[in-house]
FIDRENMAR-646028 format. One line per 3 residues: their letters; for each residue x, y, z of N, C-alpha, C. Coordinates in nm, 3 decimals, m for minus. Layout:
% FIDRENMAR-646028
A = X:Y:Z:X:Y:Z:X:Y:Z ~ ...
% end
This chain:
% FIDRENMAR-646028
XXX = m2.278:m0.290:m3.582:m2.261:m0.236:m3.448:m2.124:m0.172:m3.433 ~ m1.985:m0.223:m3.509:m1.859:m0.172:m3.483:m1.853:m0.062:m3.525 ~ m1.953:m0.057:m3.703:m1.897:0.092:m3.761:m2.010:0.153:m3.669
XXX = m2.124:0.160:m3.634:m2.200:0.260:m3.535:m2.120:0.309:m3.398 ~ m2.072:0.224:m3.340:m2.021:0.258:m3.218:m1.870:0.355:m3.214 ~ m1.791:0.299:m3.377:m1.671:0.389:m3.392:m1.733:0.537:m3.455
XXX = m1.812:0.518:m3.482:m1.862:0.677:m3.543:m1.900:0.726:m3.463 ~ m1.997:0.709:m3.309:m2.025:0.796:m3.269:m1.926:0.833:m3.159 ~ m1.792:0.853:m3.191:m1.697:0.911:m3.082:m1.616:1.045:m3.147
XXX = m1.620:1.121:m3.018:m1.579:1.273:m3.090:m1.417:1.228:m3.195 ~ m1.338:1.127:m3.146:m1.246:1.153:m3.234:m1.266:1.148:m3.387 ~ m1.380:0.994:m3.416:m1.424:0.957:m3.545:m1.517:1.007:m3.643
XXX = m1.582:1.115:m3.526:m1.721:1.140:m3.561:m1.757:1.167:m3.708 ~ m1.633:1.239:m3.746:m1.667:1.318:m3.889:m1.598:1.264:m4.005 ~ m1.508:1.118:m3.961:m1.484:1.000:m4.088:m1.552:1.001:m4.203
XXX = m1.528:0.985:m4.301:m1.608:0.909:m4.384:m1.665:0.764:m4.400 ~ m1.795:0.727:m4.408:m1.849:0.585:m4.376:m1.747:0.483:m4.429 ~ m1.693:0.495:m4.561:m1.637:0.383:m4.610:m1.516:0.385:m4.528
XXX = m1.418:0.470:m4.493:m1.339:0.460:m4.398:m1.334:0.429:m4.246 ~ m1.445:0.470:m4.200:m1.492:0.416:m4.062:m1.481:0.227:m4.146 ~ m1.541:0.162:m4.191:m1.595:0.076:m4.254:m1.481:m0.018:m4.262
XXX = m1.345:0.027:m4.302:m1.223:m0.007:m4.335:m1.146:m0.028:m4.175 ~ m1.185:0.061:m4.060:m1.116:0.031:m3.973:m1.249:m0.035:m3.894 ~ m1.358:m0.032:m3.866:m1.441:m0.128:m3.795:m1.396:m0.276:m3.849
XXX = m1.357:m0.293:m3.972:m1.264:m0.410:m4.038:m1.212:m0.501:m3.950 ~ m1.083:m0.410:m3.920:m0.954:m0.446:m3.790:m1.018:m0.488:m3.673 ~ m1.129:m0.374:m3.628:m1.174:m0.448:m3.491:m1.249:m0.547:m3.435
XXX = m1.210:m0.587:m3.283:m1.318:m0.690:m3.220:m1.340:m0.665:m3.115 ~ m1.449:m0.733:m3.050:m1.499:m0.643:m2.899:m1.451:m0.751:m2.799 ~ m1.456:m0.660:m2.658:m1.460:m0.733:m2.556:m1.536:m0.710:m2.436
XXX = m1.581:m0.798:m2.341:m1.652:m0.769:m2.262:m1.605:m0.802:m2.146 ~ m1.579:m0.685:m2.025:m1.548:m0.679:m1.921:m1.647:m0.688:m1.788 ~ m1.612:m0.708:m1.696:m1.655:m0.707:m1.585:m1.634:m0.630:m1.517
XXX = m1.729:m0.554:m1.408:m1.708:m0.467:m1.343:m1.574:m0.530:m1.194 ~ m1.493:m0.383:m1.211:m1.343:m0.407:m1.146:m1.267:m0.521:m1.207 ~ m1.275:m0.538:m1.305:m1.136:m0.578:m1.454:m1.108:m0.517:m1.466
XXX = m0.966:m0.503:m1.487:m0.852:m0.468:m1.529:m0.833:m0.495:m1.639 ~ m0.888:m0.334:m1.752:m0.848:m0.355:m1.862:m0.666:m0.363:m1.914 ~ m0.640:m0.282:m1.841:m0.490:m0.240:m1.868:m0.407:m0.191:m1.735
XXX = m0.284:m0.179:m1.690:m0.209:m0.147:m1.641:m0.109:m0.052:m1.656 ~ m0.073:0.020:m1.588:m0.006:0.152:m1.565:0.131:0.062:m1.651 ~ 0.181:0.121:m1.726:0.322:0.078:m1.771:0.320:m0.050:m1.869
XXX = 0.218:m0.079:m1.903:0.157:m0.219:m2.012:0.196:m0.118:m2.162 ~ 0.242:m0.230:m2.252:0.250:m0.181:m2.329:0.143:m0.114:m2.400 ~ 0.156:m0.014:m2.493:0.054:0.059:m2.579:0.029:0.002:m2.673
XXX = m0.065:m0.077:m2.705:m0.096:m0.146:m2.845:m0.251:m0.197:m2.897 ~ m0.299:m0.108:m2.769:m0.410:m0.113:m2.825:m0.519:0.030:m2.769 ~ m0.614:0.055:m2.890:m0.708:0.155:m2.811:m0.866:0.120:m2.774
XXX = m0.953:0.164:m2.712:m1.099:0.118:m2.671:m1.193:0.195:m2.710 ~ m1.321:0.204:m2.770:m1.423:0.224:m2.762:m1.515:0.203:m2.724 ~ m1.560:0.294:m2.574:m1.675:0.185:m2.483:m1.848:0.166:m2.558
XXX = m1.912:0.043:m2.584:m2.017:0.079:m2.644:m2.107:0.037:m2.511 ~ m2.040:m0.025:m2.442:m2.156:m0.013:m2.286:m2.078:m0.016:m2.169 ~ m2.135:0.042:m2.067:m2.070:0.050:m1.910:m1.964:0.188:m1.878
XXX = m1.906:0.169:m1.856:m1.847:0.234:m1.769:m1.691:0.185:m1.712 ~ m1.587:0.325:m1.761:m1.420:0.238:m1.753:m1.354:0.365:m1.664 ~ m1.327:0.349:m1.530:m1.255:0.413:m1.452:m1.106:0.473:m1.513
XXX = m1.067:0.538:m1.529:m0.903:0.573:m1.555:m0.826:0.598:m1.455 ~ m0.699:0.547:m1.383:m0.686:0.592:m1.267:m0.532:0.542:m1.261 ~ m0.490:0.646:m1.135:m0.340:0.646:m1.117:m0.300:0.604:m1.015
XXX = m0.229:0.459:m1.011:m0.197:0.390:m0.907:m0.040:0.487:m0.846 ~ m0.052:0.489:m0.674:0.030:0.510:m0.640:0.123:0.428:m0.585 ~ 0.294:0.460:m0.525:0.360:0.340:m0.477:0.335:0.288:m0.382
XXX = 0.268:0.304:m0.276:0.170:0.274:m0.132:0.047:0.176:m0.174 ~ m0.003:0.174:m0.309:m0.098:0.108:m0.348:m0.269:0.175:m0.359 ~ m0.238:0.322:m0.306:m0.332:0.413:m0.337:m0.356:0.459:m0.455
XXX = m0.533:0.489:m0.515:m0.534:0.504:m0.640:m0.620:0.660:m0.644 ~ m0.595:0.711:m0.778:m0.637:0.839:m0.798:m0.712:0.850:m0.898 ~ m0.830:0.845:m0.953:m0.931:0.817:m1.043:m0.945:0.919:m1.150
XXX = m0.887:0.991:m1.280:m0.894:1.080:m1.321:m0.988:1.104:m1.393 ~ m1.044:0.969:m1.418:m1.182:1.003:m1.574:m1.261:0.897:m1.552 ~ m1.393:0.940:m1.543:m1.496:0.783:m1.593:m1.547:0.799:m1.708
XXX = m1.517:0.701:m1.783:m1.577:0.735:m1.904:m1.685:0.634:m1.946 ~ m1.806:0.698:m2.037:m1.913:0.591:m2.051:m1.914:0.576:m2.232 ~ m2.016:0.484:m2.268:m2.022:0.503:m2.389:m2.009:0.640:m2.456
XXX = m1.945:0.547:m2.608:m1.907:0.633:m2.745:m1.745:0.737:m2.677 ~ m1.696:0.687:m2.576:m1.598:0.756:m2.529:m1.466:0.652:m2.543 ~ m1.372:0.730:m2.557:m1.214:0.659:m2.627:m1.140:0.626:m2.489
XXX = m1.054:0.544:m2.527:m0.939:0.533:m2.394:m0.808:0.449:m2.479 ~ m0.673:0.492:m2.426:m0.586:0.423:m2.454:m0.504:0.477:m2.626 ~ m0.575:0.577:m2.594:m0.542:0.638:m2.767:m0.358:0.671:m2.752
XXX = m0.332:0.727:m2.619:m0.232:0.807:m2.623:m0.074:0.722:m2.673 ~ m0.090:0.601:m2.601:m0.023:0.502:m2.599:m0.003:0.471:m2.754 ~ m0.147:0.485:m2.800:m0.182:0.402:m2.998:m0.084:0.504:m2.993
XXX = m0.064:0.636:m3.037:m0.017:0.699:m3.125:0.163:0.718:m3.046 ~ 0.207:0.779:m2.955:0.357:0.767:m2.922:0.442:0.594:m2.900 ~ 0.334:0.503:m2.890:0.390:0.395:m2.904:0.430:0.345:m2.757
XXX = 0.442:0.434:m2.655:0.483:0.455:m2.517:0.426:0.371:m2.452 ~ 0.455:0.343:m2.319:0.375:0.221:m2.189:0.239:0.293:m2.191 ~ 0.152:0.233:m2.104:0.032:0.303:m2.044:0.055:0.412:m1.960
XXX = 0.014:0.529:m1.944:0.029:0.659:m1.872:m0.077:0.629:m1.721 ~ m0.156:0.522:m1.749:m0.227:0.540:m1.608:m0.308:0.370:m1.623 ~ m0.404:0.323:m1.571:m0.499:0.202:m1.528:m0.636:0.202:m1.614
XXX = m0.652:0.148:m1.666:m0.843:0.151:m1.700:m0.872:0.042:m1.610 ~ m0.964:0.009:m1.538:m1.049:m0.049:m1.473:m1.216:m0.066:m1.539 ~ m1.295:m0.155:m1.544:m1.425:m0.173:m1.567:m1.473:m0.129:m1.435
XXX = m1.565:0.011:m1.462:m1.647:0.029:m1.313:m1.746:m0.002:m1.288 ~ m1.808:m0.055:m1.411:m1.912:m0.181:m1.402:m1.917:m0.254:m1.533 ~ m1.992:m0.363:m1.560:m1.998:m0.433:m1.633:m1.987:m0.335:m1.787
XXX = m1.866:m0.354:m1.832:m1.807:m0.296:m1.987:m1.790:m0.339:m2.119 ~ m1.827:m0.296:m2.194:m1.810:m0.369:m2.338:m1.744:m0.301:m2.443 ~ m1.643:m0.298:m2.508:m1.555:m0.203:m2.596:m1.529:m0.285:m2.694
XXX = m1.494:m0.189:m2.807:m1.437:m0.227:m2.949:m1.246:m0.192:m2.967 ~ m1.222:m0.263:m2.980:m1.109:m0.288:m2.935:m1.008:m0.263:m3.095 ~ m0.875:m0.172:m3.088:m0.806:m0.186:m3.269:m0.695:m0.139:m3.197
XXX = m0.659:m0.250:m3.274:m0.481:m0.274:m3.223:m0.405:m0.140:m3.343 ~ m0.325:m0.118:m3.242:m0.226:m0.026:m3.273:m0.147:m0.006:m3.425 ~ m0.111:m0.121:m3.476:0.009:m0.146:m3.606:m0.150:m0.111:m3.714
XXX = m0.292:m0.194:m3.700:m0.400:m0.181:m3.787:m0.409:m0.015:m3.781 ~ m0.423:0.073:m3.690:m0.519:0.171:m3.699:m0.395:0.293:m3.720 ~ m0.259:0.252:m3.732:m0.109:0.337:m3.774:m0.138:0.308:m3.979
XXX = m0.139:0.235:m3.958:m0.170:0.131:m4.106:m0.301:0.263:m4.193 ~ m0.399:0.217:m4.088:m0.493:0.307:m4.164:m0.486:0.437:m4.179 ~ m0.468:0.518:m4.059:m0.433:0.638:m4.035:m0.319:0.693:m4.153
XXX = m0.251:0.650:m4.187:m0.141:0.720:m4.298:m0.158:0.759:m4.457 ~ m0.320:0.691:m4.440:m0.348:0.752:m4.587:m0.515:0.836:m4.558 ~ m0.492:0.839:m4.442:m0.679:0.985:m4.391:m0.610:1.062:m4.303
XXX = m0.569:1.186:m4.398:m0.537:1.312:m4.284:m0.626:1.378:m4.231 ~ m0.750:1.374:m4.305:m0.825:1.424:m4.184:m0.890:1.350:m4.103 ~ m0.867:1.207:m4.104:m0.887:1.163:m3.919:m0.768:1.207:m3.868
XXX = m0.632:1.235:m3.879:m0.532:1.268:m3.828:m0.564:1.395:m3.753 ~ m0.622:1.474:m3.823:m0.687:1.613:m3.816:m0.768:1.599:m3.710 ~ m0.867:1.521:m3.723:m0.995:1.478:m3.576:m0.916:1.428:m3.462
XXX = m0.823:1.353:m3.472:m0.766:1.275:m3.319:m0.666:1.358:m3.269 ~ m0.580:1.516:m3.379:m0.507:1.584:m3.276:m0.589:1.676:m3.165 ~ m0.774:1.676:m3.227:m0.850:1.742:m3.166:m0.898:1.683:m3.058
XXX = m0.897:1.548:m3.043:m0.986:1.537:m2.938:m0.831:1.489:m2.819 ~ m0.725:1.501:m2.857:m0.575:1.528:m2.762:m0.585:1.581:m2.731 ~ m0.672:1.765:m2.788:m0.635:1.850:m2.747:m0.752:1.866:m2.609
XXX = m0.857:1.806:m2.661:m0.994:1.806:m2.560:m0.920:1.763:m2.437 ~ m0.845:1.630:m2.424:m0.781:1.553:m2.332:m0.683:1.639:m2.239 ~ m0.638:1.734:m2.298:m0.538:1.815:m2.219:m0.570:1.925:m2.150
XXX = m0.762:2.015:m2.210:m0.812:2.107:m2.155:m0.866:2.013:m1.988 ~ m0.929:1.918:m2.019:m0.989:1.852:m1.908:m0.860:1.805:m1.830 ~ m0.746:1.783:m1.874:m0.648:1.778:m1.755:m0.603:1.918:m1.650
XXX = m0.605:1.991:m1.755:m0.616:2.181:m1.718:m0.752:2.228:m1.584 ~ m0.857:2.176:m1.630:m0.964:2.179:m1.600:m0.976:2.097:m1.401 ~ m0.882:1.993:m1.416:m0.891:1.934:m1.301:m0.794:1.998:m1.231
XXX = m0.690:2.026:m1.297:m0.557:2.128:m1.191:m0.651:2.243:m1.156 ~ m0.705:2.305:m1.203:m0.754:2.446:m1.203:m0.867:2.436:m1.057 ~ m1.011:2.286:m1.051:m0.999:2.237:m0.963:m0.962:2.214:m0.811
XXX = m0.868:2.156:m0.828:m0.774:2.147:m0.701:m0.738:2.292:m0.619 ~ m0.677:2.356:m0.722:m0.641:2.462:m0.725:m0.724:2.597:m0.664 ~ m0.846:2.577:m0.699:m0.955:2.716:m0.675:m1.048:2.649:m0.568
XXX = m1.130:2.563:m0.579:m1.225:2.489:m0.556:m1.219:2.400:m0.389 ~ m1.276:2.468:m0.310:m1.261:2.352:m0.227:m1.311:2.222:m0.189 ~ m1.298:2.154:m0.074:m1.394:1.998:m0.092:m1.512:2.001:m0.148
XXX = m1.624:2.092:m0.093:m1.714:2.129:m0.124:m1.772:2.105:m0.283 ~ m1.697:2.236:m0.367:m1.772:2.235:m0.435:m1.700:2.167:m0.548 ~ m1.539:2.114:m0.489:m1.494:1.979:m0.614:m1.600:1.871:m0.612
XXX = m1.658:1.853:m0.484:m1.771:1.739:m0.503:m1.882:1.774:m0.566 ~ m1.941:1.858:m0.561:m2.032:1.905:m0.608:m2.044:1.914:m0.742 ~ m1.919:1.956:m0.807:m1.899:1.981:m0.934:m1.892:1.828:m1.000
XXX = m1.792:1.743:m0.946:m1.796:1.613:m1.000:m1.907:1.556:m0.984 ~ m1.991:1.506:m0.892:m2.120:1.447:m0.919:m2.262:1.542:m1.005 ~ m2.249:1.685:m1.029:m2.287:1.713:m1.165:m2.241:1.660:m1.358
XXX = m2.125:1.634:m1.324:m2.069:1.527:m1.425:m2.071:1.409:m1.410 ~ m2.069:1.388:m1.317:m2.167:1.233:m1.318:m2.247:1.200:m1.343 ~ m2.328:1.323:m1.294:m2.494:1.290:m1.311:m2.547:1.266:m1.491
XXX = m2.466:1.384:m1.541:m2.474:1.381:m1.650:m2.401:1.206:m1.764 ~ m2.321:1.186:m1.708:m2.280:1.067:m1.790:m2.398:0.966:m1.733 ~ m2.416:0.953:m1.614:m2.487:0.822:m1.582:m2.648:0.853:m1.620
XXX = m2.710:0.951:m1.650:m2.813:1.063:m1.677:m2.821:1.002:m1.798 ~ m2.751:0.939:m1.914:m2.774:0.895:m2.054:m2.837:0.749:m2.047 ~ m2.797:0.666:m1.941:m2.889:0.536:m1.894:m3.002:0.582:m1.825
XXX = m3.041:0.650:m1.786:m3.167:0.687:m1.699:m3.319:0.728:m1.790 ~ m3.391:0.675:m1.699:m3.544:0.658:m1.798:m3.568:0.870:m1.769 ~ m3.584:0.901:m1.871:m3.618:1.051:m1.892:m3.695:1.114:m1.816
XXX = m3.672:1.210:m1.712:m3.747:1.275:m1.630:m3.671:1.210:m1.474 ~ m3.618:1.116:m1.440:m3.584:1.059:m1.338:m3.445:1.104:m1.261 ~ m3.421:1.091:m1.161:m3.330:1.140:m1.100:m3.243:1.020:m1.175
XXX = m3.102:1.064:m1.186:m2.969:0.970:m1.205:m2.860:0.991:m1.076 ~ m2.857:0.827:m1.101:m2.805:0.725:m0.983:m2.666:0.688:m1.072 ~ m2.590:0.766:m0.959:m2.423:0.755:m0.996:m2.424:0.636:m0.926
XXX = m2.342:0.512:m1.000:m2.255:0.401:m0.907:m2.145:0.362:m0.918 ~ m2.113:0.470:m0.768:m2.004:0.467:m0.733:m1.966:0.481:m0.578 ~ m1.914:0.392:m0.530:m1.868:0.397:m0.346:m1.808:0.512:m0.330
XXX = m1.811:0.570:m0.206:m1.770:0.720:m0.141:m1.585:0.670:m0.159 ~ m1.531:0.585:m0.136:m1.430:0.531:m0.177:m1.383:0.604:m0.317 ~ m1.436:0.528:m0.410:m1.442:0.571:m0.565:m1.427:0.675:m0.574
XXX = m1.562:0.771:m0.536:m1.611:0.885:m0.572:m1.480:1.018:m0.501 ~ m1.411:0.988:m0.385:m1.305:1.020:m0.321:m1.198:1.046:m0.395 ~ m1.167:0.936:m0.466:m1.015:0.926:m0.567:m1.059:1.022:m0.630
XXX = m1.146:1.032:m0.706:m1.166:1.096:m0.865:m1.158:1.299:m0.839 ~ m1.160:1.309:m0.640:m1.127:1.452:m0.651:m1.005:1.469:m0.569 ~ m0.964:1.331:m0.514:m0.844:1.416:m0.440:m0.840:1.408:m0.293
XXX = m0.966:1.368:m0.232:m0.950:1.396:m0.085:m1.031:1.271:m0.019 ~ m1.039:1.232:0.101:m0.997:1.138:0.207:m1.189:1.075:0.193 ~ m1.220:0.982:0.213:m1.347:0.893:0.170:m1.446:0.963:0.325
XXX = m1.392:0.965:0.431:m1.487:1.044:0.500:m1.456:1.187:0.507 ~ m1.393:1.281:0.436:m1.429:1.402:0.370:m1.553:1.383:0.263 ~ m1.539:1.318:0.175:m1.645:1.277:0.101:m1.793:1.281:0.199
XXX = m1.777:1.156:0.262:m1.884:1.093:0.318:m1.957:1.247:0.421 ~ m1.876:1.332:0.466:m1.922:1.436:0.564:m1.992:1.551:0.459 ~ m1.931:1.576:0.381:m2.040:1.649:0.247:m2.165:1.584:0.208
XXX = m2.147:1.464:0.152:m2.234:1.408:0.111:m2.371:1.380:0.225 ~ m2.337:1.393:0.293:m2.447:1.369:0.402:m2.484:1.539:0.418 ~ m2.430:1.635:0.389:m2.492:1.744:0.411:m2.526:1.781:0.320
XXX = m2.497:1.761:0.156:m2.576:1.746:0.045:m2.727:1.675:0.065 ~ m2.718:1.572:0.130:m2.824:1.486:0.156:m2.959:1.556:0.218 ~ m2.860:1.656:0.343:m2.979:1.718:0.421:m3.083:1.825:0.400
XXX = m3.005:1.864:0.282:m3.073:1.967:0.199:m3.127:1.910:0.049 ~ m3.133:1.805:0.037:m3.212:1.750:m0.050:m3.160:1.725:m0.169 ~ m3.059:1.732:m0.166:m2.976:1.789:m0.322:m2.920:1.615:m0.407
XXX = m2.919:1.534:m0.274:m2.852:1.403:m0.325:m2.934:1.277:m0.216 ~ m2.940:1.149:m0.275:m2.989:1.091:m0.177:m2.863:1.000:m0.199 ~ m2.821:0.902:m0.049:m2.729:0.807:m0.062:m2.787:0.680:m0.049
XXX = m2.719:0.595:m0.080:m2.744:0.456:m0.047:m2.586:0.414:m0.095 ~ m2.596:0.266:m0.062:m2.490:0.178:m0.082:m2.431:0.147:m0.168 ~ m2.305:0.179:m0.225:m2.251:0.212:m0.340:m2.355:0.268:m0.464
XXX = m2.430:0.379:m0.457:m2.509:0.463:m0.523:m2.564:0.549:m0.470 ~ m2.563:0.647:m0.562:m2.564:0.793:m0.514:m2.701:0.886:m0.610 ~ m2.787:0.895:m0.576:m2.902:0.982:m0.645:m2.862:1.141:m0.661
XXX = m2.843:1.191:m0.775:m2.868:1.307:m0.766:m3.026:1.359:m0.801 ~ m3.041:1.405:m0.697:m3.210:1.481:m0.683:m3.220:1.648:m0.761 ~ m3.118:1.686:m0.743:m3.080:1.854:m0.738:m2.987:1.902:m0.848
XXX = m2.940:1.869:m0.939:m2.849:1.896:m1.013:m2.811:2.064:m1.028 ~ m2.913:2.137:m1.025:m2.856:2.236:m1.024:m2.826:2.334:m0.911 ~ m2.920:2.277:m0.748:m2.863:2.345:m0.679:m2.670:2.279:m0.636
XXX = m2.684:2.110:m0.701:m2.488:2.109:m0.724:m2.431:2.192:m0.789 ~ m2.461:2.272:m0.915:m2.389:2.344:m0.969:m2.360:2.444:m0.940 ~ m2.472:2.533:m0.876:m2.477:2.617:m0.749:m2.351:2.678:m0.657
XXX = m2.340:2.483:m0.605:m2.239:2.505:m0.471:m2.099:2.510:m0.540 ~ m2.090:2.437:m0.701:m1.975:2.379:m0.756:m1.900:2.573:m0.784 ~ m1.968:2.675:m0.862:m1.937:2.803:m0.880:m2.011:2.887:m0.811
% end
């Protein structure tokens, strides 16, 4: 299960088995609970994650105690890499946004391994670089995009991550509170809530209580460009 779950992530993807094999070695898993606190803003860097189930919020606590949600990430997706490699505090929060399970390789093991496979060195400056377009990607966002169709656009990426648990052909059910779903673009939970109900009226999304149906995916994409 460790070497399956480290292979199928864009950083590892293209390892070689016996080397995947060598660092699934080092690792062990853990299992979180939804709203655990995997890590903390300013915790040391010493370890990285591979989610093989659930769902891990990334998010930026402010000094008021307000938070800003930058990434959800679901299985075969990385977190905490940045820290593995500069050695630096945590740059932001992981949270479990629901019940989570990751493969876990401490920092000194996967420096250890890394110094004799340049081309995983080669794969993980690539998927940094992935990490920095999607930071680009959210300024750009803010930037062009208004409430509208930042929501719109994010719960099409939702749909799609939470869309990989969903029985085939079925609408996918984001879960996440208008709260949540708020942080992750930037603006106020009944801004949210006043879209979303007019998404609703046109058929495009259904709501319920901390879950969100997308019905429409592409008339969201629609409103998103």
């Amino acid at each position: 299960m460790t070497v399956r779950a480290i292979s199928q992530t864009p950083m590892l993807s293209r390892i070689a088995k016996r080397d995947l094999e060598a660092l699934a070695a080092t690792a062990h898993e853990r299992l979180y609970r939804r709203g655990e606190v995997i890590f903390h803003k300013d915790d040391p860097g010493n370890q990285f994650h591979v989610i093989t189930e659930g769902k891990v919020r990334i998010v930026l606590p402010s000094p008021d105690g307000e938070e800003v949600t930058v990434a959800i990430l679901g299985p075969s997706e990385i977190f905490g890499e940045l820290s593995l490699l500069d050695g630096e505090p945590r740059s932001a929060t992981a949270i479990a946004g629901e019940d989570a399970r990751t493969v876990v390789i401490n920092r000194e093991d996967f420096l250890a391994w890394l110094a004799t496979r340049p081309a995983a060195a080669i794969t993980l400056l690539e998927a940094l670089s992935r990490r920095l377009r999607r930071s680009d990607d959210l300024l750009a966002d803010v930037a062009f995009l208004d409430v509208s169709g930042r929501l719109a656009k994010k719960l099409v990426e939702l749909a799609r991550l939470y869309g990989r648990d969903a029985t085939p052909g079925q609408p996918s059910q984001v879960r996440l509170t208008q709260e949540e779903l708020a942080s992750t673009i930037g603006v106020t939970r009944e801004s949210v809530n006043k879209h979303l109900h007019y998404f609703s009226s046109r058929g495009w999304v259904a709501i319920n209580k901390g879950r969100i149906t997308i019905r429409d995916p592409h008339a969201l994409e629609e409103q998103a460009y």
